[in-house]
Each structure stands twice: as structure tokens, then as C-alpha cells.
C-alpha positions, 0 to 999 in steps of 0.5 A: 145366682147363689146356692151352696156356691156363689156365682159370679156376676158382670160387674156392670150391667145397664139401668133398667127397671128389673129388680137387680136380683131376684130369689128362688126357693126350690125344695127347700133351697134358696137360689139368687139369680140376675133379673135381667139376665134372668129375664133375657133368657127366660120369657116367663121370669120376663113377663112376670119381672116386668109385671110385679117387679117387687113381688117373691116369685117363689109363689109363683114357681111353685109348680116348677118341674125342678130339682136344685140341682138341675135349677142351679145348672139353668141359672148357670146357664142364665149367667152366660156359664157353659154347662155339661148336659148328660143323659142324667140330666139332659131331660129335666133340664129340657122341661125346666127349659120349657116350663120358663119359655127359654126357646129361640122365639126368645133368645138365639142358642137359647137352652131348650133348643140345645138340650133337645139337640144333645137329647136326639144326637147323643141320647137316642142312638145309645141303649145305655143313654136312653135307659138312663135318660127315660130313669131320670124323667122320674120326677119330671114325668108329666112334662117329659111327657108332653115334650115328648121325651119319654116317648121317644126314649121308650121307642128307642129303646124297643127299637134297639131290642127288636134288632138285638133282643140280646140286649134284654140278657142272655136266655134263661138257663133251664134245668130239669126237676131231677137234679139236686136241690142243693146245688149251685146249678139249681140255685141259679136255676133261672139265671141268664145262662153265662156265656164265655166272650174272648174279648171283655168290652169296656162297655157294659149294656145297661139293663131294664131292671133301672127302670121304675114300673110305670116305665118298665111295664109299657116297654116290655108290653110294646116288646110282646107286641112287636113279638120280640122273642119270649125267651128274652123278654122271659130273661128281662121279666126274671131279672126284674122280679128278683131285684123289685119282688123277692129282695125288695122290702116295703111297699109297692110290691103288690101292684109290681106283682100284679102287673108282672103277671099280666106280662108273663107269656102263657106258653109253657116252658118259657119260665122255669117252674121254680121262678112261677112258684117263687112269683106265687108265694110272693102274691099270697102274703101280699094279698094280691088279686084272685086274677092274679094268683089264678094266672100263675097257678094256671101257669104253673099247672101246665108244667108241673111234671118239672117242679120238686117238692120243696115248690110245693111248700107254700105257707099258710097265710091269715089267723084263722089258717091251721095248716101249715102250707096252702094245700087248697092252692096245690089242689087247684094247680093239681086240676088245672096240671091233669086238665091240661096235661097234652104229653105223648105217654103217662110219663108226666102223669107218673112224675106229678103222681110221685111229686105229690107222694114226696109232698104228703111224706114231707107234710104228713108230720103236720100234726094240723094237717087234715085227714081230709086233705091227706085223702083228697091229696092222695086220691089226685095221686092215686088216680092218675096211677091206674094202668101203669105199672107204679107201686103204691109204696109212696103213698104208704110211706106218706100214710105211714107217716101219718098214722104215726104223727096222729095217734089220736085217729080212731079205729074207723078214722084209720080204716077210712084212710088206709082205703086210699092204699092199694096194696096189690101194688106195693113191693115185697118189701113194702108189703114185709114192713106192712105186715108187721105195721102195728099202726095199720088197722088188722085188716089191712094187715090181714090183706097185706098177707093174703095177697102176698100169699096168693102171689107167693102162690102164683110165682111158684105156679109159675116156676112149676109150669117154666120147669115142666115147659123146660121138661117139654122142649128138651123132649121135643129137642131129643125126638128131633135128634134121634129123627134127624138120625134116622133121615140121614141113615136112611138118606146114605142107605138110598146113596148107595143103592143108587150108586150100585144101580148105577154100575148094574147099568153101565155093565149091562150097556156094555154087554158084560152081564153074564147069564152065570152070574145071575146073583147081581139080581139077587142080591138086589132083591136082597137089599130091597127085602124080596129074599129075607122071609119067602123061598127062592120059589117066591121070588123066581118065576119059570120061563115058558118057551115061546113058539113062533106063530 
């Protein structure tokens, strides 16, 4: 056989009928091969040889499964040449192998039989090899298919992940929608998290990101089946998106998105919102399915309370769109995020309801933005704030913005839109730089001081009755006092009257009571008021003698 490279030929060969040579041409390239080497190998050129030896066979190879070089490798092998079978080529070299009948019915220790034995043994047991062997089936997909090679190299590798899913890449690092945009950490928002290894391997695993999407996509739809952990499929699918969605250009990504959309887990909180958001601003310029965009803005919807503003910003596609961004599109994730919200408190409602203030601030300079929309945006905010304690000052800052960048709004117009502003909520000094707005029509104005009258009024009311209720308890606290007092007076005039009781007693037990001292009683009588007021004959009574009977 002769390519870019001659090869060298047995200088002798036996009489026989086969042509001496015989030419190929494979894309494009010529390859001379021995016809009776080439017919000792291959019982399709043995047929055809011996059937039309003096015919091109060029015509009738037209089909085959090859690329030239992996023909040149079988004509090596056809010229009694070892070769070095890898997981590059291992594959094509087996369905050109079958394609011309080089199996042992034909010839012993012929070439199929010896790639399907290196494809078992050596390209199987290893996730690197299989992921190369089923990216290089690419161009020989049908045969590899019918031998059963693209089969076997999927199932091997959805084998290997179900027993290490780490295999698909590290779990996606998740970060809250609280930090700042600009940082390195939110730039690699959805990057596998990086983990710190104390010994480097050699070995490098090799990812599915290699693969086309007619292969990538079976594979990753068997590991959702085989129920391999979200996070690592979530991991996989990122990867993938980044290198076939948002930094390919050209054609073909409409129908990747798509399909990537279908393998996307319903569950919140396995993608970050950002990658959801990046997903969907990639589907709408390339026009991709209703079902399609549906789904990521249903997606997006669940968990929305984690999103920031700049996700928010999806331009406008088609000539006939005046505004700048795809307010329709954040109307709808809006709905589906208040339909499906299933947090514990109104925390979530409240971060959606201040997301949704920084985007109409960020957008209200749009001077084709319509009133409309602004209202329509501002009323979803508005909404979910009844009966919490959140300001208004949002929504007026948005409004505020607004009025500014669209002088042209006539005096109703500009009523009709301030009726979106509750000013009962706004902070004082919201409701200071509303009163000298000179943008705001009069009665708002009017309103924003009438109700900071009345609450300048209740705040004094208030400070009038805490300092009359102060007034009170100091009262009550001195009238304790003074009674504390008095019981503790009383309690040490009782102590000693029932110390002095005590000695009168102990002194009449003892028989040491004297009729001359008969002052004891009266001063007893004293201490228990009997003499302070009345004569002595008050309080004394005469003895009548008393005669036996």
C-alpha cells in the first residue's frame, strides 16, 4: 500500500490471478494495497478481487466506514505490519475491520478479533479510555453502533459514575444573592467547588464535556435514571453548558439548549440562579421552543428570592421590540415565583419584593419603557408588601427615576402613577425629599405632608402620655415607700409591746407582782390608749366585796 508513505512489499509472491496491486481512494487520498495480501485478510476484497479483477474498487468502497488514517493502519496490517491499537482508534479500526470481513472465519489472529479483544480488556475498565473511545465513534457512529461499541462504552461509563459519581466533578459551589457582584467568588458562582488534595495524581479524570451531544445526552438521561446524585449530574450539565452554550459560536446551540433543558432537574436549589438565568438569555436570541423557555423560567421562578439584579437584565429581542429588556419574561418568572413560593415566613416575599424595586430603578431611565409596565412591575412589588413592615422608599426612588427620564407624562399620567406609591410607608426621610419633589404632582405632595403632620402628631401624643405614664409610676413608687414605712413602724411598736407582755408575765408566774405597784397595768393601758383622753374613773372600776354564801 502507498500513501504519503510507501510501504514496503515481500519481494516475492506466488502466481495468481488477483491483480498485483490494487488502488484506493479514501477522501480524497490514494492508498495501494497487495491484492493478494489484501485479499488474504479481507474476504470482502477477496470476493470482489476474484469477481472483477480488472475493475476500480474505489466505486465500490464507496460506503466504507474510514478516515485515511485509520485505513492506512489496516493496510498496514494487511501487509503483515504490527500496529498500535489506542482508545483513539481502536473503534473505527474495528467497524473498518468488519465493513471487509476480516474476522477469523477468514483468516486466524485476523484484525477484528484483535481490536474487540484490546476494546474489552483495555478500553472498558478505564473512564478516561471509554470517554475517548465512544468521542472517537463520531464518524463511524452507525457501525459502532451495530457492533455494539457505543453501547458498551456508555454503559461503562454510567457504571463507573454510579460507583464514584465524583467522577462527573466536584458539586457546585453555591453562593447567596447578598454578595457582591463583582467579585471573584460570584464570578465563579457555578464552578465546581475546588477542593485542596495532599497528594497531586498524574492522573487526570477526563470529563464528559468531550463528548458531542447525541452522546452526552443518553448518557446523562441513563444517569437520571439510574438516580446518580442531582448535585453531580447539576456539576456535569454546567460544565457542559459553559463550553457548548455560552462560549461556542455558530451553529447547533439551539437544539443543545434545548435538550439541555430537558435534562435539567426540577428540584429547586440544584442550579444557582445565575446559570438558570444565563440558560435563559442563551434560548431567546436563538429562538429556541416555547416549552423550552417555559421550563427555565418555571425553574427560575421557584427560587427567585436568590437571584440579583443584574439577572434581571434579559435584552430585548426582534425589530419590532421597543424596550430595552424582556419585562413580559420577568412578569412571568414573577407569577410562577408568588404561585409556588412554600417558604416558612414572608422573608423570601420580601427579598423578591426589593429585587424587583432595584430593577425598576435600574430600568426606569429606559426612556422606552412603558408606563404601563412600570405600573404592572411595580404593583407585583407592592402586593406581596401588605402587612409587613417594609418602606415604600423603593418603589419611590424607582418612581422617582422615572418622572424624571419621562418628562413628556401629563399631569394624569403622572397621578395615574404615583397611585402605585403608599406614602403611609415611606421613612421620614423619604417623605422630607418627597415634599419638596417638584416632579410629583401637588397631591402627592400635599399627602406627603398631611401624613407626616399626623405622625409628627402621634409621636408627640405618644411622648405626652410615656412622660405622664412616667409621672404615674414615680407616684405609685413614692406611696409604696412612705406605706413600706409605716408597716415597719407599726411592726417594731407590735415588737415591743409583745416584748413588755412578756416580762409582765414571767413576773406574775413568779409571785413578784406587788399590790403597790399597781402602775404596770396602767402604763399598759397607756400604751393601748385607754388613759390619753378619758379620767382615771373611766378606766378603773371599784371592787365590791364579796360575802360568802
Amino acid at each position: 500500500m502507498t500513501s504519503r508513505h510507501d510501504i514496503e512489499c515481500p519481494t516475492w509472491r506466488p502466481k495468481s490471478r488477483l491483480p498485483p496491486e490494487v488502488q484506493f481512494h479514501i477522501r480524497g487520498v490514494q492508498f495501494t494495497l497487495d491484492g493478494e495480501l489484501a485479499a488474504t485478510k479481507s474476504a470482502k476484497l477477496a470476493k470482489w478481487l476474484k469477481e472483477c479483477p480488472q475493475k476500480d474498487l474505489s466505486r465500490l468502497l464507496c460506503d466504507i466506514p474510514a478516515d485515511p488514517e485509520s485505513f492506512e493502519l489496516v493496510g498496514r496490517f494487511c501487509h503483515g505490519y504490527d500496529i498500535k491499537l489506542s482508545q483513539e482508534n481502536v473503534v473505527r479500526i474495528a467497524c473498518i475491520a468488519h465493513y471487509l470481513g476480516m474476522t477469523e472465519n477468514h483468516c486466524p489472529n485476523n484484525l477484528l478479533n484483535k481490536a474487540l479483544y484490546v476494546f474489552k480488556h483495555q478500553i472498558l475498565p478505564n473512564w478516561n479510555n471509554s470517554i475517548k473511545a465512544l468521542k472517537s465513534a463520531e464518524n463511524v457512529l452507525e457501525q459502532a453502533v451495530n457492533l455494539g461499541l457505543v453501547d458498551a462504552c456508555m454503559e461503562s461509563i454510567v457504571t463507573k459514575v454510579q460507583e464514584d459519581p465524583r467522577l462527573l466533578g466536584d458539586p457546585i459551589k453555591y453562593l447567596s444573592s447578598d454578595g457582591d457582584d463583582d467579585s471573584d467568588e460570584n464570578k465563579n458562582a457555578y464552578r465546581p467547588n475546588a477542593r485542596r488534595r495532599l497528594f497531586e495524581l498524574e492522573w487526570k479524570s477526563e470529563d464528559l464535556t468531550v463528548l458531542s451531544l447525541r452522546f452526552y445526552e443518553p448518557v446523562i438521561h441513563e444517569m437520571i435514571q439510574r438516580k446518580v446524585p442531582q448535585e453531580y449530574i447539576a456539576a456535569s450539565i454546567c460544565e457542559y453548558t459553559k463550553k457548548w452554550v455560552f462560549k461556542k459560536e455558530g451553529n447547533g446551540e439551539k437544539e443543545i439548549v434545548e435538550s439541555l433543558e430537558r435534562l435539567l432537574p426540577h428540584q429547586k436549589g440544584i442550579f444557582p440562579c445565575t446559570f438558570l438565568f444565563d440558560m435563559l438569555k442563551s434560548a431567546i436570541p436563538l429562538d429556541a421552543s416555547i416549552e423550552c423557555k417555559n421550563g427555565l423560567e418555571i425553574r427560575i421562578g421557584k427560587q427567585l428570592d436568590q437571584a440579583n439584579v443584574k439577572d434581571l437584565f434579559i435584552p430585548s429581542q426582534g425589530y419590532t421590540e421597543d424596550e430595552q429588556y424582556d419585562t413580559e419574561s420577568i412578569r412571568r418568572i414573577l407569577k410562577n415565583f408568588y404561585s409556588n413560593y412554600t417558604g416558612p415566613d414572608a422573608s423570601g416575599f420580601i427579598k423578591v419584593a426589593e429585587l424587583v424595586d432595584n430593577f425598576l430603578a435600574e430600568v426606569a431611565s429606559d426612556i422606552d419603557l412603558k408606563m404601563s409596565t412600570f405600573i404592572s412591575l411595580a404593583d407585583m412589588s407592592v402586593a406581596v408588601s401588605d402587612g409587613t413592615e417594609r418602606t415604600s422608599d423603593g418603589i419611590y426612588r424607582a418612581l422617582d427615576i422615572y418622572l424624571d427620564k419621562h418628562r413628556h407624562l401629563t399631569d394624569s399620567e403622572r397621578e395615574k402613577l404615583c397611585r402605585i406609591l403608599d406614602c403611609n410607608k415611606m421613612s421620614v426621610e423619604a417623605r422630607e425629599h418627597a415634599a419638596q419633589n417638584e416632579r410629583l404632582p401637588l397631591r402627592v405632595v400635599v399627602q406627603v405632608l398631611f401624613i407626616a403632620q399626623l405622625q409628627l402628631r402621634d409621636t408627640i401624643e405618644k411622648e405626652v402620655q410615656g412622660s405622664d405614664d412616667r409621672l404615674l409610676r414615680l407616684n405609685e413608687e413614692e406611696d409604696e415607700e412612705e406605706t413600706k414605712a409605716d408597716m415597719e413602724k407599726m411592726g417594731s411598736k407590735v415588737l415591743e409591746l409583745e416584748r413588755e407582755c412578756h416580762i409582765m408575765r414571767r413576773e406574775i408566774q413568779t409571785g413578784n407582782v406587788k399590790r403597790q405597784k399597781p402602775s404596770m397595768w396602767k402604763e399598759m393601758k397607756r400604751k393601748f390608749g385607754c388613759m390619753t383622753t378619758m379620767p382615771d374613773h373611766n378606766c378603773h372600776v371599784k371592787k365590791k366585796k364579796v360575802h360568802p354564801k
